[in-house]
LOVEXMI-67109 format. One record per atom (N, C-alpha, C): residue number from 1; atom name; z, x, y; residue in three letters. Coordinates in steps of 0.05 Angstrom, whole numbers. Atoms other than C-alpha are relative to their C-alpha. Layout:
N
 resi name      w      u      v resn
  NUM   CA      Z      X      Y  ALA
...
END
This chain:
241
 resi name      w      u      v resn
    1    N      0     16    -24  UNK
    1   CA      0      0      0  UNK
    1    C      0     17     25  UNK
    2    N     -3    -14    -26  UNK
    2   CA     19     52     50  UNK
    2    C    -31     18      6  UNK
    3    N     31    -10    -12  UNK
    3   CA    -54     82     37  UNK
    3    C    -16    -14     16  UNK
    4    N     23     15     -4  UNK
    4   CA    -87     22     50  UNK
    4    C      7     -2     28  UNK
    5    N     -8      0    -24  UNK
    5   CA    -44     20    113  UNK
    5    C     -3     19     21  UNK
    6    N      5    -26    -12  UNK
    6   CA    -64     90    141  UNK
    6    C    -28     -3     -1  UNK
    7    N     30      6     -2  UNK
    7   CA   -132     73    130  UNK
    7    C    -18    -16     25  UNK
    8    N      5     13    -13  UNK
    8   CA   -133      8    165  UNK
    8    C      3      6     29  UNK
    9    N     -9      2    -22  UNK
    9   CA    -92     18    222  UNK
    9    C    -19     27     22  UNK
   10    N     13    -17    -10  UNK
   10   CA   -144     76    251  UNK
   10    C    -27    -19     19  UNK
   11    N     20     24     -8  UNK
   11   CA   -194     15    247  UNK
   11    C      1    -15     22  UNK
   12    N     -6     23    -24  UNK
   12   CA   -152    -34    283  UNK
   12    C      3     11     33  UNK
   13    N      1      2    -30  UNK
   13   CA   -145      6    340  UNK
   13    C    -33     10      1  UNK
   14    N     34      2     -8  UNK
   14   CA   -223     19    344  UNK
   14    C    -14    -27     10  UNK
   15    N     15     27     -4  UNK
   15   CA   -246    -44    337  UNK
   15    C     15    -11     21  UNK
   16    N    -11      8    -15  UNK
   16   CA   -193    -65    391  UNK
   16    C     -1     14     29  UNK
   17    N      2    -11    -21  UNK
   17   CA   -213    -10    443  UNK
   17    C    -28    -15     -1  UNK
   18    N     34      1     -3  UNK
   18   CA   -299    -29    429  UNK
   18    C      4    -26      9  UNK
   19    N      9     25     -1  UNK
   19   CA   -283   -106    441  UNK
   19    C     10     11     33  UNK
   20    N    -13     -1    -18  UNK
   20   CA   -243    -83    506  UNK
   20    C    -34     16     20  UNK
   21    N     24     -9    -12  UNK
   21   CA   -307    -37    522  UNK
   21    C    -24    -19      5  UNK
   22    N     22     13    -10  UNK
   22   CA   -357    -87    510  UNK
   22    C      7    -30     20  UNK
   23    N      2     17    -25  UNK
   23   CA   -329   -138    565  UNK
   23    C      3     16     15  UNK
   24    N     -5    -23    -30  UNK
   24   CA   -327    -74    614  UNK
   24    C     17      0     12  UNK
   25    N    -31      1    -16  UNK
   25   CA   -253    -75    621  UNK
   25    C      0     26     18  UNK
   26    N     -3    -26    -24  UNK
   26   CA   -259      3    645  UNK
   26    C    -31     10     13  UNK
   27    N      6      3     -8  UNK
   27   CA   -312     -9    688  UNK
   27    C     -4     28     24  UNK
   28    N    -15    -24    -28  UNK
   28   CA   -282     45    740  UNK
   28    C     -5     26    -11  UNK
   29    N     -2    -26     11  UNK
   29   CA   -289    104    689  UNK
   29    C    -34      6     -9  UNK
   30    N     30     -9      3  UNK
   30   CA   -354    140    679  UNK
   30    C     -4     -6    -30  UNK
   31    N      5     -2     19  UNK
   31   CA   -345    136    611  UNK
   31    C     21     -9    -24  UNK
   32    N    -29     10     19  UNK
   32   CA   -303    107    554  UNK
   32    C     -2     17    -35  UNK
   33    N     -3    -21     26  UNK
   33   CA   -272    148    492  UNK
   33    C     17    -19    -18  UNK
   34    N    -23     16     25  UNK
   34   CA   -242    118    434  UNK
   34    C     10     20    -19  UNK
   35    N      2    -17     20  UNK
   35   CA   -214    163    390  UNK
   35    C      8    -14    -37  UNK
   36    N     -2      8     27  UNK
   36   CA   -213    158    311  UNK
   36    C     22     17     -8  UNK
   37    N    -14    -11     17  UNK
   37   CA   -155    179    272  UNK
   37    C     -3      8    -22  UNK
   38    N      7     -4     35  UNK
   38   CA   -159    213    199  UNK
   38    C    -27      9      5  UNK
   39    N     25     -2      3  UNK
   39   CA   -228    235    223  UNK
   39    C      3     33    -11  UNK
   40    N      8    -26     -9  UNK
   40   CA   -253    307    221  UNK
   40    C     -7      1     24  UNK
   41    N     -4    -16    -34  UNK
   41   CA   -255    350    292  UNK
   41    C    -28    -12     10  UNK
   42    N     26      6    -15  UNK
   42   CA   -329    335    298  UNK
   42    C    -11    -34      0  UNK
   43    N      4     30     -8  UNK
   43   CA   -329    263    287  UNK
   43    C     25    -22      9  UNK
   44    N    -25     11    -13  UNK
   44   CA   -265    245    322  UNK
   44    C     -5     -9     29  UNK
   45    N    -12     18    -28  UNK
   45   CA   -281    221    386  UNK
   45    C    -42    -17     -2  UNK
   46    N     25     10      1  UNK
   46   CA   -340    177    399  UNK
   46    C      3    -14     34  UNK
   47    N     12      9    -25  UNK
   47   CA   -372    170    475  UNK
   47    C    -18    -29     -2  UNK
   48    N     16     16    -16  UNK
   48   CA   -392    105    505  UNK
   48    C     -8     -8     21  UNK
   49    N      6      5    -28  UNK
   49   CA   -424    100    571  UNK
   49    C      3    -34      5  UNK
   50    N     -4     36    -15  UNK
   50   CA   -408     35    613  UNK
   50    C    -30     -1     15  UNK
   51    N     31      5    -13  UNK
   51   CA   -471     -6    629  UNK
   51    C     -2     -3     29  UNK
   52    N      6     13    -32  UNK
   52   CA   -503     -8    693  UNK
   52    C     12    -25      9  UNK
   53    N     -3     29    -18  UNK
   53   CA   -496    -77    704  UNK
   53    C     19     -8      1  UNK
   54    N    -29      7      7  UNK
   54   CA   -424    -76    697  UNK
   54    C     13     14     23  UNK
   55    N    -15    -15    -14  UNK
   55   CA   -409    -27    743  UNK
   55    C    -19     -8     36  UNK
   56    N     20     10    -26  UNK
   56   CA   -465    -60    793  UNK
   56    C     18    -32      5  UNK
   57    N     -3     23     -7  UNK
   57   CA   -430   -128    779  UNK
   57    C     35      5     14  UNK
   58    N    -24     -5     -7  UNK
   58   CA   -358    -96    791  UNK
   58    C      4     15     34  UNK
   59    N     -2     -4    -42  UNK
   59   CA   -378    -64    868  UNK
   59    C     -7    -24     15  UNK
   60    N      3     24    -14  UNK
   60   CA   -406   -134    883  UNK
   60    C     29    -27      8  UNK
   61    N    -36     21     -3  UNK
   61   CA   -334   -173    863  UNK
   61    C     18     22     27  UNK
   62    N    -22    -22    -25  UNK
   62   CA   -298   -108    905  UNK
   62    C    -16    -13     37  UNK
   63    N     10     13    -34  UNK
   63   CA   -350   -130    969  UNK
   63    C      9    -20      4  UNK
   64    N     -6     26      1  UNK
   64   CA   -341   -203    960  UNK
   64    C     29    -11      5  UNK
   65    N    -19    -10      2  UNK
   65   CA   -263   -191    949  UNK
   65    C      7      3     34  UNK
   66    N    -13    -15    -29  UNK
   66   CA   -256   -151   1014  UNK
   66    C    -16    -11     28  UNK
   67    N      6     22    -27  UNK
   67   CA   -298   -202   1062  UNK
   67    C     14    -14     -3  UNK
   68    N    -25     27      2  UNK
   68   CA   -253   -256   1036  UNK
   68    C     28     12     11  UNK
   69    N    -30    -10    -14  UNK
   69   CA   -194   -213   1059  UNK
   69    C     -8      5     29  UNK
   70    N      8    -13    -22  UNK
   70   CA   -224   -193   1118  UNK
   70    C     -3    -26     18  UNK
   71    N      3     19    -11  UNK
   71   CA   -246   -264   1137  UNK
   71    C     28    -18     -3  UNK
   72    N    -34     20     -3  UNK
   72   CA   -165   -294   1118  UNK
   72    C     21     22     22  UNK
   73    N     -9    -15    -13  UNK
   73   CA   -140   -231   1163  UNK
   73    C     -1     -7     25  UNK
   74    N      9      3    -20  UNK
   74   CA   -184   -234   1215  UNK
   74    C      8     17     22  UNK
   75    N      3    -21    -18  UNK
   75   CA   -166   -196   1281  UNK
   75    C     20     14     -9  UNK
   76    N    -25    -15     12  UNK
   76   CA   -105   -168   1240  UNK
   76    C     -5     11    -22  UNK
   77    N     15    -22     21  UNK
   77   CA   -150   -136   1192  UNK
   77    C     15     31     -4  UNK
   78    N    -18    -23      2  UNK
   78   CA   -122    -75   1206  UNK
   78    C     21      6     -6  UNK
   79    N    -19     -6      5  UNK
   79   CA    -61    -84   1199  UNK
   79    C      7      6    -30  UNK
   80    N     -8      3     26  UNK
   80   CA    -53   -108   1131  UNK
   80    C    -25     12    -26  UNK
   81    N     23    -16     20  UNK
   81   CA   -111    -63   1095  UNK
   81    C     17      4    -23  UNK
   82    N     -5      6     32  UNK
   82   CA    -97    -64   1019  UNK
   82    C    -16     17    -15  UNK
   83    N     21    -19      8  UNK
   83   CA   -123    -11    973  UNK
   83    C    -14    -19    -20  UNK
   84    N     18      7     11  UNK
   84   CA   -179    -34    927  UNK
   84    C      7    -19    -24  UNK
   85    N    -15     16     22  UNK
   85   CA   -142    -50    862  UNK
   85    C     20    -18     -1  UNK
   86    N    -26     22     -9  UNK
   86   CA    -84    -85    892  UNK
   86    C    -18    -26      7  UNK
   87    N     15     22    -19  UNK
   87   CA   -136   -124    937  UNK
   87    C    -11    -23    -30  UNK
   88    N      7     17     26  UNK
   88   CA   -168   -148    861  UNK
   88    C     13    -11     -7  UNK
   89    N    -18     15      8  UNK
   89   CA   -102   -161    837  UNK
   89    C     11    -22     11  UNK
   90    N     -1     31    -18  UNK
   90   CA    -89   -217    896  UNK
   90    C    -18    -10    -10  UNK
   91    N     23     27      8  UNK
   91   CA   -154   -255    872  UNK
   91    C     -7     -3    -24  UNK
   92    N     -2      7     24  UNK
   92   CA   -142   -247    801  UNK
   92    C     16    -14    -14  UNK
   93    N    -33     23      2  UNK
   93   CA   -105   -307    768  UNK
   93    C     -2     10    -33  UNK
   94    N     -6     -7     24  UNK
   94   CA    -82   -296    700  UNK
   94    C    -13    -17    -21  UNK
   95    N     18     14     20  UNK
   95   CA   -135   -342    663  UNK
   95    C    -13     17      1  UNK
   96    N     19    -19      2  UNK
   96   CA   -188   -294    684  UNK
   96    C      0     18    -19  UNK
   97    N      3    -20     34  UNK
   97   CA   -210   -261    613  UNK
   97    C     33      9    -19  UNK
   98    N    -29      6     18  UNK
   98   CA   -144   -282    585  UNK
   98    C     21     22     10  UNK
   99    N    -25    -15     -7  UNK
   99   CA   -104   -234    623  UNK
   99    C     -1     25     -3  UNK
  100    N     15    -27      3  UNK
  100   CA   -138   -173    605  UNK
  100    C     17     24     23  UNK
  101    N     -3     -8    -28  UNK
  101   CA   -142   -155    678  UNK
  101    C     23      6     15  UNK
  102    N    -18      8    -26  UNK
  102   CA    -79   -140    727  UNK
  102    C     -6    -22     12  UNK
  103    N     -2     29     -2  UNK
  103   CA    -67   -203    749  UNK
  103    C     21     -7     26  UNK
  104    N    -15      3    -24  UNK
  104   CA    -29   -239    812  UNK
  104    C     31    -17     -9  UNK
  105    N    -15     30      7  UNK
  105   CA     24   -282    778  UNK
  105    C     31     13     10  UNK
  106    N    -16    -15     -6  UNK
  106   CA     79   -229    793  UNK
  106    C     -4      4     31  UNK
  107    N      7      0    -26  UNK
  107   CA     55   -215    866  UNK
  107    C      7    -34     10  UNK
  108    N     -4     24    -12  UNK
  108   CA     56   -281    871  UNK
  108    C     35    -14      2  UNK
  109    N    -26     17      6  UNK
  109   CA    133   -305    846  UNK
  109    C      7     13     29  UNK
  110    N    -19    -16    -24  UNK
  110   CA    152   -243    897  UNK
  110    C     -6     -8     29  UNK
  111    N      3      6    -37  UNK
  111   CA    112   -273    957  UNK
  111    C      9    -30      3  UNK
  112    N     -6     31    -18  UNK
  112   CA    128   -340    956  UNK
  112    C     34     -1      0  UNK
  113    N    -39     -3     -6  UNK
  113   CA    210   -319    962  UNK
  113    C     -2      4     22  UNK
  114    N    -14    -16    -15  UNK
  114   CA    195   -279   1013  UNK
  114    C    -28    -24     25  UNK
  115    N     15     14    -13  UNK
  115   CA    142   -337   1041  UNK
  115    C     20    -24     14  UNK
  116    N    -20     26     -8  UNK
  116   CA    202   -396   1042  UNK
  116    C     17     16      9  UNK
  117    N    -23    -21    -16  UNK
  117   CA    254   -345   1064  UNK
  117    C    -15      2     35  UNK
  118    N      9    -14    -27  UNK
  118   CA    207   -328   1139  UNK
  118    C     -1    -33      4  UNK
  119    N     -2     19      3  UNK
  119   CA    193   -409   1130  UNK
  119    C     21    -14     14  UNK
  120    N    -26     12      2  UNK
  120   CA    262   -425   1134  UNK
  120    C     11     10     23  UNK
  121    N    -11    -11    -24  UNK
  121   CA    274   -377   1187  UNK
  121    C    -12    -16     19  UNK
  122    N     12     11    -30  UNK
  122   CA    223   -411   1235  UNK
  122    C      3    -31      1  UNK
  123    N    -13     29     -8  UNK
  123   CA    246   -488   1220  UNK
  123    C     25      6      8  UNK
  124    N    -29      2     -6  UNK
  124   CA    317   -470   1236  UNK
  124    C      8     17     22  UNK
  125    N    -12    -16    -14  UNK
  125   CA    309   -425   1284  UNK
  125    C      9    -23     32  UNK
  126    N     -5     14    -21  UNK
  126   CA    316   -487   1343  UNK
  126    C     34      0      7  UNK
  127    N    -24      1    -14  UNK
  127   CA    384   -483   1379  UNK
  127    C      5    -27     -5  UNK
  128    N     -7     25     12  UNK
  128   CA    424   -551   1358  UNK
  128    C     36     10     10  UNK
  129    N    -20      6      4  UNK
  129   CA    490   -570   1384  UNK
  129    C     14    -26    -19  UNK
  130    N    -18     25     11  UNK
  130   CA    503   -630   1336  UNK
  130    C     18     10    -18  UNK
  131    N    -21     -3     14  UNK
  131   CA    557   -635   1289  UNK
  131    C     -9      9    -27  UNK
  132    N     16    -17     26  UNK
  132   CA    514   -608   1230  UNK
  132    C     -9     30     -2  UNK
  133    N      6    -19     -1  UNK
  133   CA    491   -550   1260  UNK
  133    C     14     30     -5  UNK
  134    N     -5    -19     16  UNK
  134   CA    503   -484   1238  UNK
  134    C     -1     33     28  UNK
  135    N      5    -23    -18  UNK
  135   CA    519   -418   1289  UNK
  135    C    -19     -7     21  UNK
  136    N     17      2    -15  UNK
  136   CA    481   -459   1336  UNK
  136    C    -32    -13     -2  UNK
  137    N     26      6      8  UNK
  137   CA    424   -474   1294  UNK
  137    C     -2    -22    -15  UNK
  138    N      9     35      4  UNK
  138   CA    387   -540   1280  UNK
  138    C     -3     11    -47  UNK
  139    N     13      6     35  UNK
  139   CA    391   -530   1193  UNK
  139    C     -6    -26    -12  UNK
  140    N     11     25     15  UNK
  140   CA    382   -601   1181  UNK
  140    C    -33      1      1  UNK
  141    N     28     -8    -10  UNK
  141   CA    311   -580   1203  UNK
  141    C     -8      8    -31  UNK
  142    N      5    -11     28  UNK
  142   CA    309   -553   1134  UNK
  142    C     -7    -19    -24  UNK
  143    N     16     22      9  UNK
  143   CA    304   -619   1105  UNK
  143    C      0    -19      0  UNK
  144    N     18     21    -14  UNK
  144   CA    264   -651   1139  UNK
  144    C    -26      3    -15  UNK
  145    N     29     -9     18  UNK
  145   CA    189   -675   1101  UNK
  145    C     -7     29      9  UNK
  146    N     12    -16     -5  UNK
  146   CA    159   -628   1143  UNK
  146    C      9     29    -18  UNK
  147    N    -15    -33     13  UNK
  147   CA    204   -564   1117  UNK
  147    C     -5      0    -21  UNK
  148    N     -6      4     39  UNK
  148   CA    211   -598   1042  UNK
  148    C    -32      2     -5  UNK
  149    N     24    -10      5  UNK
  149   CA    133   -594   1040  UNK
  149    C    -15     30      6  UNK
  150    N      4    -30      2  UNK
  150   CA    127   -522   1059  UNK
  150    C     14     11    -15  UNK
  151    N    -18    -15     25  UNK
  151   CA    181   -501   1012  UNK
  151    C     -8    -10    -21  UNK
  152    N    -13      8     30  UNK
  152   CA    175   -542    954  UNK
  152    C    -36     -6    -10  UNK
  153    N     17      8     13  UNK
  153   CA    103   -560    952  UNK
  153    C    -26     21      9  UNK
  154    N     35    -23     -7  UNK
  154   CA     25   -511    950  UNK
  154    C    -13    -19      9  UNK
  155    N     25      8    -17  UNK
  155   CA     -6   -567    988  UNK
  155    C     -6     28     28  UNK
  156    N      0    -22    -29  UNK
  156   CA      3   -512   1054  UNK
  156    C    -26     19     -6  UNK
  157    N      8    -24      2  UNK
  157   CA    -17   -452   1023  UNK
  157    C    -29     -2    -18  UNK
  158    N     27      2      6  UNK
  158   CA    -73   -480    978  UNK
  158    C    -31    -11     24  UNK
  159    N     16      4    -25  UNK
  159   CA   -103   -512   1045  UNK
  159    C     -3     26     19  UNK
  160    N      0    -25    -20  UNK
  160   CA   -103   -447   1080  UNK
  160    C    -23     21    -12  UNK
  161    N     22     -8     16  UNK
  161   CA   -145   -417   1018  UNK
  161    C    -19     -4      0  UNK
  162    N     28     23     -2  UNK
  162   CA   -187   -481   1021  UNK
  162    C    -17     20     33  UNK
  163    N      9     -4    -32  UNK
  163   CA   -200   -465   1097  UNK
  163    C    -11     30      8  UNK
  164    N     16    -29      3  UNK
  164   CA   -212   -388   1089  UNK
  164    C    -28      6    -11  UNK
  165    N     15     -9     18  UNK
  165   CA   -258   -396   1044  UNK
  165    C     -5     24    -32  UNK
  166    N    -19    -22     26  UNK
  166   CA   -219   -359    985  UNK
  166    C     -9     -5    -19  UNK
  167    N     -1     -1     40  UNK
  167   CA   -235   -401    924  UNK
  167    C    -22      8    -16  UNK
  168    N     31     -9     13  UNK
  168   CA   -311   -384    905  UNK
  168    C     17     34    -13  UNK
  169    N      1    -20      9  UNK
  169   CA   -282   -317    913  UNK
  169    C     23     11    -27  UNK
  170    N    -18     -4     18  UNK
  170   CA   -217   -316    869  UNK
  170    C    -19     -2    -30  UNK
  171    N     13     -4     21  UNK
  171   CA   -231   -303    793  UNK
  171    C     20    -16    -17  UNK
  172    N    -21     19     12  UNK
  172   CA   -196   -353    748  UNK
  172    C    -33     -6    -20  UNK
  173    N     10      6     23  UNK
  173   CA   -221   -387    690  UNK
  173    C     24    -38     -9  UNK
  174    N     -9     31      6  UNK
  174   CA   -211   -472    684  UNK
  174    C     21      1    -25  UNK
  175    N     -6      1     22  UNK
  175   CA   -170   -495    631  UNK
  175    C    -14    -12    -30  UNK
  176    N     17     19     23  UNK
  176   CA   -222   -540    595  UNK
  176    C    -32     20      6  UNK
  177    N     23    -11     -6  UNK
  177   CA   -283   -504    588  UNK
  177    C    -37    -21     10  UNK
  178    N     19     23    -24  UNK
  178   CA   -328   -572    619  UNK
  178    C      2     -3     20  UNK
  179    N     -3     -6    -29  UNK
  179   CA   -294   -555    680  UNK
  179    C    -11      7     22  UNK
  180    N      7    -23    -17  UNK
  180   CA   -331   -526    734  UNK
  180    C     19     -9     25  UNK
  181    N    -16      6    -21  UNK
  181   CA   -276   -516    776  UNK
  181    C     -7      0     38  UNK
  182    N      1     19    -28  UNK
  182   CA   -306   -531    849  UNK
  182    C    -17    -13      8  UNK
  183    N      7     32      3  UNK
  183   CA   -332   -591    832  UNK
  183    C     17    -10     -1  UNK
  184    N    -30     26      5  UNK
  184   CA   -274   -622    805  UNK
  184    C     18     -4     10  UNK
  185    N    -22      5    -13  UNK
  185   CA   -214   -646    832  UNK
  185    C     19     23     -2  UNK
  186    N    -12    -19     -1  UNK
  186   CA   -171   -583    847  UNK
  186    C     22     -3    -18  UNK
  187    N    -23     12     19  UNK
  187   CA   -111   -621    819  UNK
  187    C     -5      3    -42  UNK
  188    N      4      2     36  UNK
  188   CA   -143   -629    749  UNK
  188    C    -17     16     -9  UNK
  189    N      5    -27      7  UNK
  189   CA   -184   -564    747  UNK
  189    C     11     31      1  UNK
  190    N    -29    -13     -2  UNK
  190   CA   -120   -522    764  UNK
  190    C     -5     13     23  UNK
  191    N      4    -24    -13  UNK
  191   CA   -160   -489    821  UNK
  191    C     30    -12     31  UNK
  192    N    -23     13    -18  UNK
  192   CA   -100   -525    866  UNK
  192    C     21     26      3  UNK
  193    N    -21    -33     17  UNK
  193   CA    -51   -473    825  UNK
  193    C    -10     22      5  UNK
  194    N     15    -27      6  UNK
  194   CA    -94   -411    829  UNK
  194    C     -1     -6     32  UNK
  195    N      3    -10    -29  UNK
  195   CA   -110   -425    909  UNK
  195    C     28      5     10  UNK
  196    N    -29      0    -11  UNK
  196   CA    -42   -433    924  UNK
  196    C     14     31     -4  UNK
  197    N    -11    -25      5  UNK
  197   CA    -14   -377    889  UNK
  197    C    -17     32     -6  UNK
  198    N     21    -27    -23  UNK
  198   CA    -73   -323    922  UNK
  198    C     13     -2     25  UNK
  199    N     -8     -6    -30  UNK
  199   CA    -41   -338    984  UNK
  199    C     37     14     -2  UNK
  200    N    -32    -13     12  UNK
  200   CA     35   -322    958  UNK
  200    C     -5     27    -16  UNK
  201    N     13    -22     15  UNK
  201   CA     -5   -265    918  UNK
  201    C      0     20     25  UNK
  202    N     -7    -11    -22  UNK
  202   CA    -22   -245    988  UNK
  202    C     22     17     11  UNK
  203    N    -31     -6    -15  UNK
  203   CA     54   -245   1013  UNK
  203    C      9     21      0  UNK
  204    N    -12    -23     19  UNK
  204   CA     75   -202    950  UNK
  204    C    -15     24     13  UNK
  205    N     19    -26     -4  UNK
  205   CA     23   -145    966  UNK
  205    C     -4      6     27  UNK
  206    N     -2     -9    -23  UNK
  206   CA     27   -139   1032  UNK
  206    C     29     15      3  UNK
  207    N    -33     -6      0  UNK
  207   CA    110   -131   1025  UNK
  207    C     -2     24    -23  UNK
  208    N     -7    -22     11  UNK
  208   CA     95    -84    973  UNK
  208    C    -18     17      9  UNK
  209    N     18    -27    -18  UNK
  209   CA     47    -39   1003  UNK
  209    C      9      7     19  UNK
  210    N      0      6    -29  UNK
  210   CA     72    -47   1080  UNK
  210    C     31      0      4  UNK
  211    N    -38      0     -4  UNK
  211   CA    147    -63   1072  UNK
  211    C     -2    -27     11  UNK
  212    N     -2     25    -10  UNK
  212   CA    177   -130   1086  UNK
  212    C      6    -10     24  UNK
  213    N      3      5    -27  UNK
  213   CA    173   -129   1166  UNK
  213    C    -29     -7     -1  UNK
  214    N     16     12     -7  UNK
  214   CA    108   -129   1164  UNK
  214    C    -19    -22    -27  UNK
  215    N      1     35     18  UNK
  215   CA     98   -190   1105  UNK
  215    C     18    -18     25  UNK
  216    N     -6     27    -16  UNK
  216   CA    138   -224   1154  UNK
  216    C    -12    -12     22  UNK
  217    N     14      9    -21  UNK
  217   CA     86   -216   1205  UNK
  217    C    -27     -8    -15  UNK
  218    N     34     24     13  UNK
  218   CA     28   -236   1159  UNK
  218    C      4    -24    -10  UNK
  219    N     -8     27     -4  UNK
  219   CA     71   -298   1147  UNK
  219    C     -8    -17     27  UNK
  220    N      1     11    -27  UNK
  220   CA     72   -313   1217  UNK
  220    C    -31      5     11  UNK
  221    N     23     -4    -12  UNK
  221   CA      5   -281   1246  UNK
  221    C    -22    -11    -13  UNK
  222    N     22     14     19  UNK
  222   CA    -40   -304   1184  UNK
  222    C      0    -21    -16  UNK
  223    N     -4     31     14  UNK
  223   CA     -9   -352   1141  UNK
  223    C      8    -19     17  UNK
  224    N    -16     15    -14  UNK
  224   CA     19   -392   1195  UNK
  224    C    -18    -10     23  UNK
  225    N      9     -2    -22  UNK
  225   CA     -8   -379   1248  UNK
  225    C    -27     14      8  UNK
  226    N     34    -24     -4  UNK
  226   CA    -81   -344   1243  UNK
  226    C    -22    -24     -3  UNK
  227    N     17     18     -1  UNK
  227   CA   -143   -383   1243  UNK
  227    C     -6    -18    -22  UNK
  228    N     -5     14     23  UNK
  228   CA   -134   -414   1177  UNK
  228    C     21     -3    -11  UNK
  229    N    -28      9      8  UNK
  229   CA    -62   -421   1170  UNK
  229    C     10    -22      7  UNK
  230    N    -15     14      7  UNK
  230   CA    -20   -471   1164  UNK
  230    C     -4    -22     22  UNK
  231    N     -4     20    -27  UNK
  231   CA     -8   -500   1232  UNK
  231    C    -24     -4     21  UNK
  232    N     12      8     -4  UNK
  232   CA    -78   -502   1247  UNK
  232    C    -16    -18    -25  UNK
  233    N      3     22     16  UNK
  233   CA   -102   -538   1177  UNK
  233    C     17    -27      0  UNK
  234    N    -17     17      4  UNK
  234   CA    -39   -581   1186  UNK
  234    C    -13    -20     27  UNK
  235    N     -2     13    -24  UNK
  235   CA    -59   -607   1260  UNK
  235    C    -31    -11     -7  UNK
  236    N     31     20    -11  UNK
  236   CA   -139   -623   1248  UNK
  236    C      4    -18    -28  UNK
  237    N      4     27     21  UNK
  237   CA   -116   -660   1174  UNK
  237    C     22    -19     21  UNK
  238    N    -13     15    -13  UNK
  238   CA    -70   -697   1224  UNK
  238    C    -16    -13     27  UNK
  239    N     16      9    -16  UNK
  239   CA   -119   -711   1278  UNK
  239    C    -25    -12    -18  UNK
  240    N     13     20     17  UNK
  240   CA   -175   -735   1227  UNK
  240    C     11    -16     -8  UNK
  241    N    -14     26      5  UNK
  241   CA   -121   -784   1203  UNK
  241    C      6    -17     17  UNK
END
């Protein structure tokens, strides 16, 4: 048994690097090596070049990628520049090729803490003498609809995606494969979930790249407050109504 097990297990990882090669997971590397165990010296490693069109279709997602950041930034572009791989990992949701990929789902738990935390600061920050108030400050403000729908619910932050023009570019993968998710109702093609938490993906990666002074100003300058944030999606769905 233990032969047949020294045998196999050389296999399983082959066959488990070639399937990873032929969806062009390492894309980025000139070249992919697998090595064989139990071989001899001269037939122990085996070269496979990554195809053109893989590495042609992987600078077109990085362009595409970095106008969509560039156009949810906007004159604060500069500030919040993102290196290449991080920038992917914001618009990669964790359906995309089953998870293969770095992925946002983690970026995301960490931005939307540190999204309702700046949130919370700017409903409460109003001066309030009533008998509820707190050091001066209005916290019943906290909940109120308005507050309990920026904390508790991704209508905000998926409208802010909507309005950027984010979702074409995010990389996700429906849950039903008759889906084409932007056709269908966001709600029941999940892209609701996935826009929402690119913009909390956002939060995370900016706070980890930048430090969390300035996530607190891409809360305020871009999510909030930038040409597709919050409190301008919130005021023209309230004036069309």
């Amino acid at each position: 048994m233990n032969i047949f097990r020294s045998v196999l297990r050389p296999l399983r990882r082959t066959s488990s690097s070639l399937f990873r090669t032929s969806l062009g997971l390492p894309a980025a590397n000139k070249r992919t090596i697998v090595y064989l165990d139990g071989l001899v010296e001269e037939d122990r490693v085996l070269i496979k070049p990554v195809r053109p069109e893989i590495s042609q279709l992987q600078q077109k997602t990085e362009q595409q990628v970095e106008a969509a950041w560039a156009r949810l930034t906007g004159e604060h572009s500069n500030s919040f520049v993102l290196p290449k791989d991080l920038l992917l990992q914001v618009f990669t949701h964790k359906s995309f090729r089953h998870g293969l990929l770095p992925y946002n789902e983690r970026l995301a738990f960490y931005g939307r803490r540190l999204f309702c935390l700046q949130v919370a600061c700017l409903v409460s920050a109003y001066s309030s003498d009533g008998p509820t108030s707190v050091a001066g400050k209005d916290v019943d403000a906290l909940i109120a609809p308005t507050a309990g729908g920026l904390l508790h619910s991704r209508q905000a932050p998926f409208k802010v995606a909507e309005a950027a023009g984010l979702l074409p570019t995010i990389r996700w993968s429906p849950a039903r494969k008759s889906v084409n998710g932007l056709d269908e109702d966001p709600r029941k093609s999940g892209l609701f979930e996935v826009g929402a938490q690119t913009i909390y993906a956002a939060v995370g990666a900016v706070a980890m790249c930048h430090g969390g002074a300035m996530a607190e100003q891409f809360v305020k300058k871009v999510v909030m407050g930038g040409p597709y944030g919050i409190v301008k999606t919130s005021s023209k769905e309230s004036t069309s109504a």
